[in-house]
mmCIF file of the N, C-alpha and C atoms, coordinates in Angstrom:
data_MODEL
# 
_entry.id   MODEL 
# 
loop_
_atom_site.group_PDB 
_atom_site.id 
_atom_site.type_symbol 
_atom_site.label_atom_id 
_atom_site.label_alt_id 
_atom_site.label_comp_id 
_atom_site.label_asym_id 
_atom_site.label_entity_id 
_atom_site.label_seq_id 
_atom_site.pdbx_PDB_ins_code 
_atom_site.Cartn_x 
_atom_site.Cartn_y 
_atom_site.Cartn_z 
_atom_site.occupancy 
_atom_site.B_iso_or_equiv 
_atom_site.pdbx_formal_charge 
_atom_site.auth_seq_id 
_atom_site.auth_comp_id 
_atom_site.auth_asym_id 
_atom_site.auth_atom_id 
_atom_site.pdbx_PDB_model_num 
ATOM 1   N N  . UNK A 1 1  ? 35.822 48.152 48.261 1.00 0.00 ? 1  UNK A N  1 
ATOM 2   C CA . UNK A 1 1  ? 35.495 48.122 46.841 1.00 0.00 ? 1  UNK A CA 1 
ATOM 3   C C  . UNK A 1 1  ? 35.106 49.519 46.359 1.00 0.00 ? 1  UNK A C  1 
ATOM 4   N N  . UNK A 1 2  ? 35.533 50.540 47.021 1.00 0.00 ? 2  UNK A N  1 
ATOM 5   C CA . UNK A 1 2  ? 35.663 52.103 47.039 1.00 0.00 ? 2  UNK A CA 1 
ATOM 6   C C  . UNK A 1 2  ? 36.015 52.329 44.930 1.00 0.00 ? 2  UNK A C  1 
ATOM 7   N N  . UNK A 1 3  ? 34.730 52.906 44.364 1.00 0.00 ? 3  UNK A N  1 
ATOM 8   C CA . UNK A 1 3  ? 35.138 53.261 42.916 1.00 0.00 ? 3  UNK A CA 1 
ATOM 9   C C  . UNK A 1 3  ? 34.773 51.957 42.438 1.00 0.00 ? 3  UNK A C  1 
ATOM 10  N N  . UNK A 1 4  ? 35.139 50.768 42.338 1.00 0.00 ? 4  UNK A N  1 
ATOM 11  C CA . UNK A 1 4  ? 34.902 49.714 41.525 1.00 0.00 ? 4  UNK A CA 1 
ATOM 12  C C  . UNK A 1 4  ? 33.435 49.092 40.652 1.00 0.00 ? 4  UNK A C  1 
ATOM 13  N N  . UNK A 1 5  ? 33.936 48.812 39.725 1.00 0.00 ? 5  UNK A N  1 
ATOM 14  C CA . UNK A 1 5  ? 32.627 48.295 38.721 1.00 0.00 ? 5  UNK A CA 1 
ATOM 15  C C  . UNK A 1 5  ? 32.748 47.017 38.411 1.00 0.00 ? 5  UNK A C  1 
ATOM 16  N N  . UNK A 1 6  ? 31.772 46.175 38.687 1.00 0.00 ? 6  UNK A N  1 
ATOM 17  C CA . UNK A 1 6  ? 31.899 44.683 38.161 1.00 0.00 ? 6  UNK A CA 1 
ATOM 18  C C  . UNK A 1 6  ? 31.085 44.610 37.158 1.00 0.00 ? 6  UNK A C  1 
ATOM 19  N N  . UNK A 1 7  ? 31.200 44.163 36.133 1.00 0.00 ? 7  UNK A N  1 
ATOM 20  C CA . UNK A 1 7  ? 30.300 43.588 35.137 1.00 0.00 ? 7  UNK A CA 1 
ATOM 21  C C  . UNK A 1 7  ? 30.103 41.827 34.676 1.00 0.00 ? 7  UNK A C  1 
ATOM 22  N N  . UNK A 1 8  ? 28.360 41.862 34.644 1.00 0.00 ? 8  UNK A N  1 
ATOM 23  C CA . UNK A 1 8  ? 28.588 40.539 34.310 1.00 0.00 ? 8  UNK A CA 1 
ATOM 24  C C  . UNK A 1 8  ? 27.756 40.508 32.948 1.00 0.00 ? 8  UNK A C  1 
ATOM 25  N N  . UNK A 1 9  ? 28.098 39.231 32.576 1.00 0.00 ? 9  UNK A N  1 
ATOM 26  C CA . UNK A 1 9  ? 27.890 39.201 31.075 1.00 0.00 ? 9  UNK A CA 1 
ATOM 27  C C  . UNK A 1 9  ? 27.212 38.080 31.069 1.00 0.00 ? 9  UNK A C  1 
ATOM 28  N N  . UNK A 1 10 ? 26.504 37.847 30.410 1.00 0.00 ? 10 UNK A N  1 
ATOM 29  C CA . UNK A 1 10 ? 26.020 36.542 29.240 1.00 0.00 ? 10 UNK A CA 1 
ATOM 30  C C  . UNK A 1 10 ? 24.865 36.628 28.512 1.00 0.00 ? 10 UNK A C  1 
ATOM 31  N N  . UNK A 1 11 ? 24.112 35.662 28.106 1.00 0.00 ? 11 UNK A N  1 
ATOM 32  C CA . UNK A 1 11 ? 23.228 35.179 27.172 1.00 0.00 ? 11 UNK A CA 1 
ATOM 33  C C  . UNK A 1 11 ? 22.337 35.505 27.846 1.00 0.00 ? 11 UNK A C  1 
ATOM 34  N N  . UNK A 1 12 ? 21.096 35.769 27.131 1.00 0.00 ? 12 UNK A N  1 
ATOM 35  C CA . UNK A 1 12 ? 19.459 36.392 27.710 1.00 0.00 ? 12 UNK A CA 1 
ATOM 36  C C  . UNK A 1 12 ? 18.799 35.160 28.572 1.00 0.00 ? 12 UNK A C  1 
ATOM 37  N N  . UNK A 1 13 ? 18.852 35.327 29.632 1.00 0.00 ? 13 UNK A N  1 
ATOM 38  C CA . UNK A 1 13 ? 18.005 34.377 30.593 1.00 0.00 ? 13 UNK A CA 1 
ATOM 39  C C  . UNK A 1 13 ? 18.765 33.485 31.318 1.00 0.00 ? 13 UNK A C  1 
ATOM 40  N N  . UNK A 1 14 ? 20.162 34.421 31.787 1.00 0.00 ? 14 UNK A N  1 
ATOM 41  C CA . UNK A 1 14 ? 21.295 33.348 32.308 1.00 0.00 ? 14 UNK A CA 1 
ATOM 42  C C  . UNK A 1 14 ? 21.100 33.558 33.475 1.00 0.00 ? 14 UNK A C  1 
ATOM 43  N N  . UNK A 1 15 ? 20.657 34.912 34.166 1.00 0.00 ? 15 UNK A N  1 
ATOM 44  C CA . UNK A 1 15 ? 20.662 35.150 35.503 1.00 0.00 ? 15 UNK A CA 1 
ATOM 45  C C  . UNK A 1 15 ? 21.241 36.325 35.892 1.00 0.00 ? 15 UNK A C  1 
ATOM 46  N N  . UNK A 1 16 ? 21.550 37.156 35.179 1.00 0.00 ? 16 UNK A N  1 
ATOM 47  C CA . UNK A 1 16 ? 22.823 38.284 35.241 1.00 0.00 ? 16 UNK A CA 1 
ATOM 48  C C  . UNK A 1 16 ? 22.141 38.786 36.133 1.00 0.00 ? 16 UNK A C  1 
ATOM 49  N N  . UNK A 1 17 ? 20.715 39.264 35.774 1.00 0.00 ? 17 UNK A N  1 
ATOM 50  C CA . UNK A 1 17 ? 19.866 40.635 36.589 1.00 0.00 ? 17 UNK A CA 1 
ATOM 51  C C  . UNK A 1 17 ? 19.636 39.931 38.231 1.00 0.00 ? 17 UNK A C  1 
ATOM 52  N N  . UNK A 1 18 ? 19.571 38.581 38.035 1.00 0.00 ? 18 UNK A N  1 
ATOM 53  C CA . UNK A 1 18 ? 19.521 38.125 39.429 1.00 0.00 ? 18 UNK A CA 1 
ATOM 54  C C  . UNK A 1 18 ? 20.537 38.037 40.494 1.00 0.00 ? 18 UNK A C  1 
ATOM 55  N N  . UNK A 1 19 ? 21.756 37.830 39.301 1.00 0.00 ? 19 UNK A N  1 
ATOM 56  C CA . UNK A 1 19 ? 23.146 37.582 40.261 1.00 0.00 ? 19 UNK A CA 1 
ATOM 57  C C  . UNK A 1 19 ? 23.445 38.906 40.775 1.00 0.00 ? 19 UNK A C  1 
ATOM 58  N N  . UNK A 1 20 ? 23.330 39.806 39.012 1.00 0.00 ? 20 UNK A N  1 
ATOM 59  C CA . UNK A 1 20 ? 23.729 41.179 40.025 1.00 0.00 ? 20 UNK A CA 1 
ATOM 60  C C  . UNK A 1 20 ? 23.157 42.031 41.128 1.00 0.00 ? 20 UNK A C  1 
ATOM 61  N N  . UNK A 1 21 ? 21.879 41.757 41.233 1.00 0.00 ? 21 UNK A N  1 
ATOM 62  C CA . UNK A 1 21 ? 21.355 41.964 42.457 1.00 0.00 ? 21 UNK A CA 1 
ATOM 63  C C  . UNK A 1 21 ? 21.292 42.019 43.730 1.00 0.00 ? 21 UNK A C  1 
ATOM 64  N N  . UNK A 1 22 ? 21.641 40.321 43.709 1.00 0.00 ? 22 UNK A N  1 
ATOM 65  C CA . UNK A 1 22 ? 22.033 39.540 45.155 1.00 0.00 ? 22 UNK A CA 1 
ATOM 66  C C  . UNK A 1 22 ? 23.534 40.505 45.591 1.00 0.00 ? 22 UNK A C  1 
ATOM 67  N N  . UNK A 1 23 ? 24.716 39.925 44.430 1.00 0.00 ? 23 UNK A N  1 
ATOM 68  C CA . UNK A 1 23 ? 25.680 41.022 44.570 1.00 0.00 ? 23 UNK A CA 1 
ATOM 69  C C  . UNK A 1 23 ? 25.614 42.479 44.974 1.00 0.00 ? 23 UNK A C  1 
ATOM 70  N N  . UNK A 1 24 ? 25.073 43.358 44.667 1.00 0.00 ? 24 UNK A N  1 
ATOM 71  C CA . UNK A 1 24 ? 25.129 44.418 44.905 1.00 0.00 ? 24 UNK A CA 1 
ATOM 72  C C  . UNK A 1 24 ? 24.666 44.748 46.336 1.00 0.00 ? 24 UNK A C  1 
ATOM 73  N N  . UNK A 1 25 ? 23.275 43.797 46.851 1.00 0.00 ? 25 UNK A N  1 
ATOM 74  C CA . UNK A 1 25 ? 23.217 44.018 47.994 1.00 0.00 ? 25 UNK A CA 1 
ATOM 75  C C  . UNK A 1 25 ? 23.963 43.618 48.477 1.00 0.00 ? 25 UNK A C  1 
ATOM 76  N N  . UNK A 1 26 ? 24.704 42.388 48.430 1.00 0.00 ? 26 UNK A N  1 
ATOM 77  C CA . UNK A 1 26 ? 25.496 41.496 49.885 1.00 0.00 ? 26 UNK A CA 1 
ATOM 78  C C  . UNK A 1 26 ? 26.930 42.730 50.052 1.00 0.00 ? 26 UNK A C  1 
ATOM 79  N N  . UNK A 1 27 ? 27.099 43.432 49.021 1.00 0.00 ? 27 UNK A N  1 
ATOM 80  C CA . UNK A 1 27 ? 28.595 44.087 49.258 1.00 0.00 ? 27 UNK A CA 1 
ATOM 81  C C  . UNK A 1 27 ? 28.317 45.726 49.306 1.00 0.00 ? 27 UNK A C  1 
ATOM 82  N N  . UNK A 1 28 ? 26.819 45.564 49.029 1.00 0.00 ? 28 UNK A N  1 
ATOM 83  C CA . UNK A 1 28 ? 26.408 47.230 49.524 1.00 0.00 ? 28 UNK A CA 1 
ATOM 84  C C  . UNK A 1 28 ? 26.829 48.424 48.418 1.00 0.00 ? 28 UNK A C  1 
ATOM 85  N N  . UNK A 1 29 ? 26.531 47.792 46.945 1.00 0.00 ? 29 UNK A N  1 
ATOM 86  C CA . UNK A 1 29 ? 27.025 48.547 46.023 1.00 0.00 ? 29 UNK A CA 1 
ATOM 87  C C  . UNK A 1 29 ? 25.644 48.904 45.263 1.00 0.00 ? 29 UNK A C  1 
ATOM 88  N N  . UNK A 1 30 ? 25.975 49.357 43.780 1.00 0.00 ? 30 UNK A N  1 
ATOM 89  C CA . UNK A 1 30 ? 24.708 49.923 43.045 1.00 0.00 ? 30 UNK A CA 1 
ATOM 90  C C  . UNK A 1 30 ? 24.282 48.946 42.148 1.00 0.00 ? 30 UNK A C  1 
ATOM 91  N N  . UNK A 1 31 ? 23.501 48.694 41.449 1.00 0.00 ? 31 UNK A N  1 
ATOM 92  C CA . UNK A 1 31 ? 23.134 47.591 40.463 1.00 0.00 ? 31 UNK A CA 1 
ATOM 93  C C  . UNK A 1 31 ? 22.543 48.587 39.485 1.00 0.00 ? 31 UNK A C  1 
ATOM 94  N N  . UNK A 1 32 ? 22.734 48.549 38.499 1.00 0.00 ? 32 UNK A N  1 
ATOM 95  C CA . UNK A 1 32 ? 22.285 49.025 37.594 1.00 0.00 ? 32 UNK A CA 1 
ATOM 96  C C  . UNK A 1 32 ? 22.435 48.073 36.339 1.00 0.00 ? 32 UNK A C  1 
ATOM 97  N N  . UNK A 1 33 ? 21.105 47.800 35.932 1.00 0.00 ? 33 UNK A N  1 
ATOM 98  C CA . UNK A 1 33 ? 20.729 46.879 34.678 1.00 0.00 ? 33 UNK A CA 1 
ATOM 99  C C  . UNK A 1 33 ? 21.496 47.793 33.198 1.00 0.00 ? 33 UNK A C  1 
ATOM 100 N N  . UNK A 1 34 ? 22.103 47.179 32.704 1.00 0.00 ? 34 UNK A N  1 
ATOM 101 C CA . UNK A 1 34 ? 22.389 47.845 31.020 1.00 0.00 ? 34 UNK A CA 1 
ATOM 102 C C  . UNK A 1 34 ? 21.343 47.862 30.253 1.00 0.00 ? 34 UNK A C  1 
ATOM 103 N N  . UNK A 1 35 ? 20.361 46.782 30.353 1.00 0.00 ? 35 UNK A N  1 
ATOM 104 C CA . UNK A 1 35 ? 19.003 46.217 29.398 1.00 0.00 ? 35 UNK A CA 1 
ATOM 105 C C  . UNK A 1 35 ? 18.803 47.866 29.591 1.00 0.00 ? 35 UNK A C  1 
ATOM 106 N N  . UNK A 1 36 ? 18.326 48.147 30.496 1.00 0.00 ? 36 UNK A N  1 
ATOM 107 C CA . UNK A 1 36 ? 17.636 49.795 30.816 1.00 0.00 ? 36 UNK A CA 1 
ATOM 108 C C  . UNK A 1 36 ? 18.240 51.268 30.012 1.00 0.00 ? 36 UNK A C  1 
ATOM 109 N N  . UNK A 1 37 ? 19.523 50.842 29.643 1.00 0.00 ? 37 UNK A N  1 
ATOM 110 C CA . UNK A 1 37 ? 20.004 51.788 28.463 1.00 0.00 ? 37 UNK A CA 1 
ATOM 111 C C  . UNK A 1 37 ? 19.635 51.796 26.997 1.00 0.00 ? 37 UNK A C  1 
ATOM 112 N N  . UNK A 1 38 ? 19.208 50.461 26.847 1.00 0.00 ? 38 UNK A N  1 
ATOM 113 C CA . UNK A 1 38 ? 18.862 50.293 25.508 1.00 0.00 ? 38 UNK A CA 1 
ATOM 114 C C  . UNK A 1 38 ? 18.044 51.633 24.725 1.00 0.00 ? 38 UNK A C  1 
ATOM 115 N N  . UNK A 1 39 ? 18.492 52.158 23.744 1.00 0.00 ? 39 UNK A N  1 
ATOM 116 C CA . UNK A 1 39 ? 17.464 53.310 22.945 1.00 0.00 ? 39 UNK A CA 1 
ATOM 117 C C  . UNK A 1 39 ? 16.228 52.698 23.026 1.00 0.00 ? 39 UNK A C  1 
ATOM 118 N N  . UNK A 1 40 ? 14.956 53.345 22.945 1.00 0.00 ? 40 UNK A N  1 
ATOM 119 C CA . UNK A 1 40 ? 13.573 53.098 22.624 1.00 0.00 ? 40 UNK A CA 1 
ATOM 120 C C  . UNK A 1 40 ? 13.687 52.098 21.574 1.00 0.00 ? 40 UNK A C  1 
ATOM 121 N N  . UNK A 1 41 ? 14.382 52.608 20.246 1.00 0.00 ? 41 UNK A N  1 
ATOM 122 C CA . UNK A 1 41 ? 13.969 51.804 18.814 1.00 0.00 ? 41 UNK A CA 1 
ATOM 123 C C  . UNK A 1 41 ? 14.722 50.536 19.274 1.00 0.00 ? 41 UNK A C  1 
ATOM 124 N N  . UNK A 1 42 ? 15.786 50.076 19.820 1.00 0.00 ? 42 UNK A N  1 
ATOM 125 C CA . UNK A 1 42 ? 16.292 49.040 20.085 1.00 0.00 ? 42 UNK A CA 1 
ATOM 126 C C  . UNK A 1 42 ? 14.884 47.951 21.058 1.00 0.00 ? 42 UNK A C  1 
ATOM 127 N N  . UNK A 1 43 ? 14.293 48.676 22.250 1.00 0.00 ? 43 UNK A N  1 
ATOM 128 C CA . UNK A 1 43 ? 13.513 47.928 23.005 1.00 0.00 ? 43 UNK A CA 1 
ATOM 129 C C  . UNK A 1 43 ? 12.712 47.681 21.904 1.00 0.00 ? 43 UNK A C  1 
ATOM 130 N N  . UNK A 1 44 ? 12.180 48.464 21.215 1.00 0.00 ? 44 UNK A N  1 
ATOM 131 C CA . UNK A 1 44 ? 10.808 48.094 20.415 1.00 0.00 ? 44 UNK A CA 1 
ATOM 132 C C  . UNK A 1 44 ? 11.379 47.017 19.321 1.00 0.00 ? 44 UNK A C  1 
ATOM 133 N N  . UNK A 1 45 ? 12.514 47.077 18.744 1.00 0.00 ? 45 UNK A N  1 
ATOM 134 C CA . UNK A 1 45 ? 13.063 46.266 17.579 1.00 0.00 ? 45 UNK A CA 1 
ATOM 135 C C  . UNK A 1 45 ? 12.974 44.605 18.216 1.00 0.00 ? 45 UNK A C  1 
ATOM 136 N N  . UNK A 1 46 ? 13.475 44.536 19.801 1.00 0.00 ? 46 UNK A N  1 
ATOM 137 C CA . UNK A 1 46 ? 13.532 43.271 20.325 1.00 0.00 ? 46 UNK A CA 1 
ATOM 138 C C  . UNK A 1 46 ? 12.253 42.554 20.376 1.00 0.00 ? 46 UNK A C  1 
ATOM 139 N N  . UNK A 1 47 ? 11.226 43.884 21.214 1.00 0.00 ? 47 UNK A N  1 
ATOM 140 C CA . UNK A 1 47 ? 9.488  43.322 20.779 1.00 0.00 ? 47 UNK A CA 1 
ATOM 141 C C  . UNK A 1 47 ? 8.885  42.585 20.201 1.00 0.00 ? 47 UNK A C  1 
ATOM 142 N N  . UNK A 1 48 ? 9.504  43.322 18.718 1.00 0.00 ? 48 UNK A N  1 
ATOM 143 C CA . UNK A 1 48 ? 8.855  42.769 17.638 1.00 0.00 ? 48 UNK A CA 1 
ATOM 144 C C  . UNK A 1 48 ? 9.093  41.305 16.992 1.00 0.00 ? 48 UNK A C  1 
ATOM 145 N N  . UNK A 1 49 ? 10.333 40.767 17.916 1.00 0.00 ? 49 UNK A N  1 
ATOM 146 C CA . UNK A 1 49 ? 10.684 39.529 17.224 1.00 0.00 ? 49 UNK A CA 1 
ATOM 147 C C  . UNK A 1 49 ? 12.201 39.712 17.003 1.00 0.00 ? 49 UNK A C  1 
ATOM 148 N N  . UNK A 1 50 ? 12.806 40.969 16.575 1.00 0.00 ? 50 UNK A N  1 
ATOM 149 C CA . UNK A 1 50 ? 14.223 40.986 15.525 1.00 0.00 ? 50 UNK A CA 1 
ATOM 150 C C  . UNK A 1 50 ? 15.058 41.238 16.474 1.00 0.00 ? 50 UNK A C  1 
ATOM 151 N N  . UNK A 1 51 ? 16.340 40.373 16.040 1.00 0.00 ? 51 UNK A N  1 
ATOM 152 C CA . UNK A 1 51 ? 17.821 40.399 16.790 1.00 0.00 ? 51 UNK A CA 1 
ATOM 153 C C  . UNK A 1 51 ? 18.338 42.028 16.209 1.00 0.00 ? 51 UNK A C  1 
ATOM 154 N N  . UNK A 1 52 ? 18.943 42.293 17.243 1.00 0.00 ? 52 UNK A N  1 
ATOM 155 C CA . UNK A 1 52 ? 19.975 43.678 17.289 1.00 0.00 ? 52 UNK A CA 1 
ATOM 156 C C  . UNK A 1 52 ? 21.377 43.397 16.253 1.00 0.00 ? 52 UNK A C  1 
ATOM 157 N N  . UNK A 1 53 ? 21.335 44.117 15.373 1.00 0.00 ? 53 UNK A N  1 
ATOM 158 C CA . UNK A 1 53 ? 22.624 44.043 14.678 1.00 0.00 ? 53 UNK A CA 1 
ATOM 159 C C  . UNK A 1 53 ? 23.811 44.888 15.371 1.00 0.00 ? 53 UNK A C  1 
ATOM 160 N N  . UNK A 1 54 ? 25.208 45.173 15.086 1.00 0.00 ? 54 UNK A N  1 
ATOM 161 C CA . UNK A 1 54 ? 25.968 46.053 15.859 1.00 0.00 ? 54 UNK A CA 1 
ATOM 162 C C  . UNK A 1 54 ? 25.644 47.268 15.467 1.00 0.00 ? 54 UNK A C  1 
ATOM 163 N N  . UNK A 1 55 ? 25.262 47.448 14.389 1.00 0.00 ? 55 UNK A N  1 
ATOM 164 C CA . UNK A 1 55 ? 24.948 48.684 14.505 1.00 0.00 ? 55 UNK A CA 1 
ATOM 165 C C  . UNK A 1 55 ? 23.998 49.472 15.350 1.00 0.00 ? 55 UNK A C  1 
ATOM 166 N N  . UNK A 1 56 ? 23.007 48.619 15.874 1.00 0.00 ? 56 UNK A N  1 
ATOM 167 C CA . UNK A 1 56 ? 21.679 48.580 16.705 1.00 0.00 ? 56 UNK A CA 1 
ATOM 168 C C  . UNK A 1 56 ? 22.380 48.809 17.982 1.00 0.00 ? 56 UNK A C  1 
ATOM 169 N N  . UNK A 1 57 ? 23.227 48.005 18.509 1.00 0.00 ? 57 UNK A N  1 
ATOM 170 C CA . UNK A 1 57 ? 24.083 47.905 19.567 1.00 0.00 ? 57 UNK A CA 1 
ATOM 171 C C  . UNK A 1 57 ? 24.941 49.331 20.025 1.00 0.00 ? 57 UNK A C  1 
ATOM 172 N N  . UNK A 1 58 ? 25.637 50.229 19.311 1.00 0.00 ? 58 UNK A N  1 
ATOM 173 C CA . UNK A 1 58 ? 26.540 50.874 19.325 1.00 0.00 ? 58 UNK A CA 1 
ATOM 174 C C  . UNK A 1 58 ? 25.938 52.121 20.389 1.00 0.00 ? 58 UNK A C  1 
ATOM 175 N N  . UNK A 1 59 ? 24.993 52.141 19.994 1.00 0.00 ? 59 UNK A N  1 
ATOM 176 C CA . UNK A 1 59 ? 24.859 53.324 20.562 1.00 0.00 ? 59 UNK A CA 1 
ATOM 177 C C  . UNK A 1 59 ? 24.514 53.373 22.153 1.00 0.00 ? 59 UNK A C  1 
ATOM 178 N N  . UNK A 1 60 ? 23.863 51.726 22.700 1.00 0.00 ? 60 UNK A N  1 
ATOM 179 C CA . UNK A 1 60 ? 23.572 50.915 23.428 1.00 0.00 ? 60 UNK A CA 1 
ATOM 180 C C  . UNK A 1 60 ? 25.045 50.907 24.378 1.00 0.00 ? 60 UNK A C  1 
ATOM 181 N N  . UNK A 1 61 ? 26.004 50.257 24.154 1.00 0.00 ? 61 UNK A N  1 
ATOM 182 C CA . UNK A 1 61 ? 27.426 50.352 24.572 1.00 0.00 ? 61 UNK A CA 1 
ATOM 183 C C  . UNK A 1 61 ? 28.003 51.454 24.918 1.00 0.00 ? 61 UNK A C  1 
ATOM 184 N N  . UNK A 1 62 ? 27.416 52.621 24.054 1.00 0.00 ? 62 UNK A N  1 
ATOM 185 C CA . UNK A 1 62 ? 28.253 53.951 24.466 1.00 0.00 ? 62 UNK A CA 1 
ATOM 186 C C  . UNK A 1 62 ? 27.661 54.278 25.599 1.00 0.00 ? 62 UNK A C  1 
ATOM 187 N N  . UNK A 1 63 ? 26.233 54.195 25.592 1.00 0.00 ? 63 UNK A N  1 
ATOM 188 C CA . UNK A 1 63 ? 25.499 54.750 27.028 1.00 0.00 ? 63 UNK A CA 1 
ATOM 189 C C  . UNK A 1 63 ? 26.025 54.001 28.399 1.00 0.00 ? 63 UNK A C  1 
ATOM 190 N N  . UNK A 1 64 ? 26.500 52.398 28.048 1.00 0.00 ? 64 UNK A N  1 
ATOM 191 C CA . UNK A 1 64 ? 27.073 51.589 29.046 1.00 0.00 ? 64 UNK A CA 1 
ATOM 192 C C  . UNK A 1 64 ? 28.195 52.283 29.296 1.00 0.00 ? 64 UNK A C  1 
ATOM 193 N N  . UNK A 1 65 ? 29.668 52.182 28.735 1.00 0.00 ? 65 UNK A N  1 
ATOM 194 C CA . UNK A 1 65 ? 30.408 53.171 28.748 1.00 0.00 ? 65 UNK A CA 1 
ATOM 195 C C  . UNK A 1 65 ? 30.415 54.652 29.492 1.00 0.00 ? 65 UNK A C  1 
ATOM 196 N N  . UNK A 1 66 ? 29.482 55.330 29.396 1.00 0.00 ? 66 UNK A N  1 
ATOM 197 C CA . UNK A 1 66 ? 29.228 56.516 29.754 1.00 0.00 ? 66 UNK A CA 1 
ATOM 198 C C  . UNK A 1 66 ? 28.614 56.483 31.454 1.00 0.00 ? 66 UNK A C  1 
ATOM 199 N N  . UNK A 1 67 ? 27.675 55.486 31.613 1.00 0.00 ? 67 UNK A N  1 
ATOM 200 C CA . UNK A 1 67 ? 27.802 54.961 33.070 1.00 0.00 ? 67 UNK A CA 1 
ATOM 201 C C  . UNK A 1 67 ? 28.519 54.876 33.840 1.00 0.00 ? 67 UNK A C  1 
ATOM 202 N N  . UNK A 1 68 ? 29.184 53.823 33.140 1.00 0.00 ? 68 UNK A N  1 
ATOM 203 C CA . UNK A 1 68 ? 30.519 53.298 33.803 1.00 0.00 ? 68 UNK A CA 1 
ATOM 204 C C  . UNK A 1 68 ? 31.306 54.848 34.302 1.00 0.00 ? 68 UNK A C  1 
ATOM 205 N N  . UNK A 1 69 ? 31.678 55.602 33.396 1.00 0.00 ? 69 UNK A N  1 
ATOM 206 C CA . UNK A 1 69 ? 32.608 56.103 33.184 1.00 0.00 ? 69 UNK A CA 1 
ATOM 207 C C  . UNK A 1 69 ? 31.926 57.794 34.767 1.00 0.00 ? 69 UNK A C  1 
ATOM 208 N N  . UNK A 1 70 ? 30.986 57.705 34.459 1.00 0.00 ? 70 UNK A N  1 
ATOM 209 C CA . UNK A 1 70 ? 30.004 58.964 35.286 1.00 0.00 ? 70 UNK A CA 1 
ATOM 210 C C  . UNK A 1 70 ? 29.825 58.255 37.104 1.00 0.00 ? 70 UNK A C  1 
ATOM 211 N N  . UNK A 1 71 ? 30.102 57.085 36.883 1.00 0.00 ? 71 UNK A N  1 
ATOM 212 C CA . UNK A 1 71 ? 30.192 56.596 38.172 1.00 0.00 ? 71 UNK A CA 1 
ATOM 213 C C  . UNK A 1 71 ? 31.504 56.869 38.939 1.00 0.00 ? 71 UNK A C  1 
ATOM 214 N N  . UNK A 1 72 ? 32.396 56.606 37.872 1.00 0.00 ? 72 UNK A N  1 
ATOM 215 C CA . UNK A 1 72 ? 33.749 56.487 38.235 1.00 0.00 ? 72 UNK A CA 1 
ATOM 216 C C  . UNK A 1 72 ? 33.851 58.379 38.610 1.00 0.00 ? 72 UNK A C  1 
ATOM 217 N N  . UNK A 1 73 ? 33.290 59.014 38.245 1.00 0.00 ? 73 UNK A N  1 
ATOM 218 C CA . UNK A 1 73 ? 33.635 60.153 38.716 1.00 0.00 ? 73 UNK A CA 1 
ATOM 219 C C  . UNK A 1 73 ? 32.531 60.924 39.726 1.00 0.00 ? 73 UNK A C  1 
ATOM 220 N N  . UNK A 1 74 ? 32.040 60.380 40.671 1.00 0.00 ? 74 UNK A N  1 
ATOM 221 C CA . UNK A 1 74 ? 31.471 60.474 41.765 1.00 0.00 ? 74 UNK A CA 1 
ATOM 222 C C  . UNK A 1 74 ? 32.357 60.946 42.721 1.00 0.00 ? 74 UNK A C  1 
# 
């Protein structure tokens, strides 16, 4: 699995951070949470109660993206 990225997806409290975990150890890869990219104003916006609009998001995705993409060139 030399280079490869899996991503998993869903709804807040599905299990992602748990699955990807287990995963990453059993196949000896990296785990890295996306939640952890979030901008500051995004974590604090969720805090407070309020859903992320896309615009809130965008900048969130690019940093995912940019992961992705900085791994791949290891």
């Amino acid at each position: 699995m030399l280079n490869q990225c899996i991503l998993i997806m869903g709804i807040s409290g599905s299990g992602k951070t748990t699955t990807g975990k287990l995963l990453a150890n059993k196949i000896g890869g990296d785990f890295l949470d996306a939640d952890d990219l979030h901008p500051r104003c995004n974590i604090q916006k969720i805090k407070n109660g309020y859903s992320l609009t896309d615009q809130d998001r965008a900048p969130w995705l690019e940093e995912i993206i940019s992961a992705i993409t900085n791994y791949h060139r290891q």
